[in-house]
C-alpha positions as semicolon CSV with decimal commas, in nm:
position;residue;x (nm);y (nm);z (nm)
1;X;21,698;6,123;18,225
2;X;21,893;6,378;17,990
3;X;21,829;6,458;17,678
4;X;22,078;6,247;17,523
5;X;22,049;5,921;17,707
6;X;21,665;5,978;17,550
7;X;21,775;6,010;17,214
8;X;22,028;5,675;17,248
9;X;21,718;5,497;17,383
10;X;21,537;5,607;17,085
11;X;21,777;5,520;16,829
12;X;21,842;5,202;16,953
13;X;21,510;5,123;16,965
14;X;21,455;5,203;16,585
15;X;21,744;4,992;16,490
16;X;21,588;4,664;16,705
17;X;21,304;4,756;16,520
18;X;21,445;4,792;16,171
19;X;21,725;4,499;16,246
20;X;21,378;4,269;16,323
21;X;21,183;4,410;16,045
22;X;21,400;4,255;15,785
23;X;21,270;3,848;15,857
24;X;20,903;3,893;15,846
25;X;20,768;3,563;16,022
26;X;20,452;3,444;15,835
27;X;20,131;3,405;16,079
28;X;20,101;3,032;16,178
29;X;19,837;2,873;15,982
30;X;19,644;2,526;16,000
31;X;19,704;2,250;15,655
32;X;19,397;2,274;15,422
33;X;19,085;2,077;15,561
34;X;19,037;1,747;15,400
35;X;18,771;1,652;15,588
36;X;18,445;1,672;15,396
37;X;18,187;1,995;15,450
38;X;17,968;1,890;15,763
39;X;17,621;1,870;15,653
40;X;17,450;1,800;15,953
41;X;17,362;2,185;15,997
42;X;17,315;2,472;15,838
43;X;17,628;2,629;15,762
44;X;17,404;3,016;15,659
45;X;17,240;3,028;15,999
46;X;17,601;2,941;16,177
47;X;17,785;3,192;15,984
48;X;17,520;3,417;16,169
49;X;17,532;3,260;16,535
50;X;17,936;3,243;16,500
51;X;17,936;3,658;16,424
52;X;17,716;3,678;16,731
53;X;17,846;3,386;16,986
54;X;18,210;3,324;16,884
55;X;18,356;3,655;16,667
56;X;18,386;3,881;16,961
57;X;18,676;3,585;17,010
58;X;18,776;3,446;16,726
59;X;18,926;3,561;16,360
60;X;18,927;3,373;16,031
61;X;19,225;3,514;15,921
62;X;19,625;3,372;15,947
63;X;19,792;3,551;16,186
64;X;19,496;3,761;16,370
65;X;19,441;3,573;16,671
66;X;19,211;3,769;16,941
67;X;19,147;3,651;17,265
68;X;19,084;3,343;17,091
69;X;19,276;3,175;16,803
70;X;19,226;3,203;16,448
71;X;18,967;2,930;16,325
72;X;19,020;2,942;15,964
73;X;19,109;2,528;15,840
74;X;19,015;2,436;16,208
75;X;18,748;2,152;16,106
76;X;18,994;1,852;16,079
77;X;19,272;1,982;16,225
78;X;19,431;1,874;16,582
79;X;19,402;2,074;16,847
80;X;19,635;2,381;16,991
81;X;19,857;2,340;16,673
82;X;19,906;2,745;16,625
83;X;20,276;2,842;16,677
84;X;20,148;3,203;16,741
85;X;19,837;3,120;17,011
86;X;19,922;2,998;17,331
87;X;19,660;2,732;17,457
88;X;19,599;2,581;17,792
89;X;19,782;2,275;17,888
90;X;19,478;2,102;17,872
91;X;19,395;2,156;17,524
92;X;19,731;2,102;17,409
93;X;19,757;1,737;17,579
94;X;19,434;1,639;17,454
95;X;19,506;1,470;17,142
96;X;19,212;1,641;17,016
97;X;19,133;1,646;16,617
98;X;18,857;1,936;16,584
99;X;18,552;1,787;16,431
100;X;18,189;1,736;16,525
101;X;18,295;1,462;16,772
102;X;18,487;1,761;16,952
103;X;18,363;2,081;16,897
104;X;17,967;1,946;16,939
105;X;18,063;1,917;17,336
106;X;18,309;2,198;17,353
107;X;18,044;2,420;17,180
108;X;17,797;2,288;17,432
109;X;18,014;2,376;17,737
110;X;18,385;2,388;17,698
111;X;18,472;2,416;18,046
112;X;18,295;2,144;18,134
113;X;18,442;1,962;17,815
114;X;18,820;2,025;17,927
115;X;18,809;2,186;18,255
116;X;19,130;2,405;18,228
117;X;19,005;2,522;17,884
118;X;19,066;2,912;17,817
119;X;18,736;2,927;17,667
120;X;18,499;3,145;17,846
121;X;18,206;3,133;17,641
122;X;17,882;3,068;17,766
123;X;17,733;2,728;17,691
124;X;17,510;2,658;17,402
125;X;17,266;2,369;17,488
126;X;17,080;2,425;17,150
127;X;17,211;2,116;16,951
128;X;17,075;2,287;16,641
129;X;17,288;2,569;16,694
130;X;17,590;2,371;16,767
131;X;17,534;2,186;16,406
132;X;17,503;2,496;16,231
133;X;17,830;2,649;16,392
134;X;18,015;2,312;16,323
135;X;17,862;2,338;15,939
136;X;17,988;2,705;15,917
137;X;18,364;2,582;16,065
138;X;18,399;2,320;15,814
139;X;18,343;2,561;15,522
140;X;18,618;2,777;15,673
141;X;18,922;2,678;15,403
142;X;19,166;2,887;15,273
143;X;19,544;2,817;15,132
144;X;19,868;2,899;15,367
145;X;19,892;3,287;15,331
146;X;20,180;3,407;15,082
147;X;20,364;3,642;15,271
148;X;20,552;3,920;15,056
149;X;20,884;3,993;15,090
150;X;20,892;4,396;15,105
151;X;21,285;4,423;15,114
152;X;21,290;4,362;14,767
């Protein structure tokens, strides 16, 4: 490739890149959680088994989904409903709402919960564990991020 043909590819690469730069899409976010806090664990000691078990995975912030998606407003909210995540088929035809109903037997074993499920953690049989993770999730409850327009 010459010279010039490189520096054409350049340039028009930086102009996609400052054409797209002017709409900044907000990260996808979940509605507030109007469910009430779960209280049937203890939401300390999950804050502490979700760092270990489920944050190699999972964020709490808008917009930074890992391998995983975000799980901040998640307790209450129906299932696969991230624009920005892509979830298995499964999980997106379930119908699911995530509460302790849900996430007790998906925490347990999600692939046996909804075979297709992208979830490769390993199970957690401790149902005091599970109570204390779903205690921790429904404290998780933040506002829809305010984006900032930088352009002006």
């Amino acid at each position: 490739m010459s010279i010039v043909n490189e520096y054409q590819i350049s340039s028009l690469f930086a102009a996609v890149l400052l054409l797209t730069a002017c709409e900044r899409t907000p990260p996808d976010h979940r509605d507030p959680v109007t469910l009430p806090l779960y209280t049937k664990g203890d939401a300390v000691n999950g804050a502490l088994i979700y760092k270990d078990a489920c944050g190699q995975c999972h964020q709490r912030n808008a917009g930074l989904n890992k391998k995983g998606p975000q799980l901040m407003n998640i307790y209450g909210a129906p299932a696969a409903e991230l624009k920005d995540y892509t979830y298995s088929k499964g999980l997106t035809e379930s119908g699911w709402v995530w509460d302790a109903k849900t996430l007790n037997p998906y925490i347990a074993d999600a692939q046996k919960a909804m075979p297709d499920s992208k979830m490769l953690s390993d199970p957690m049989p401790d149902a005091k564990e599970r109570a204390d993770i779903i205690a921790y999730l429904s404290t998780l409850r933040a506002d829809a991020p305010i984006v900032v327009d930088d352009a002006n």
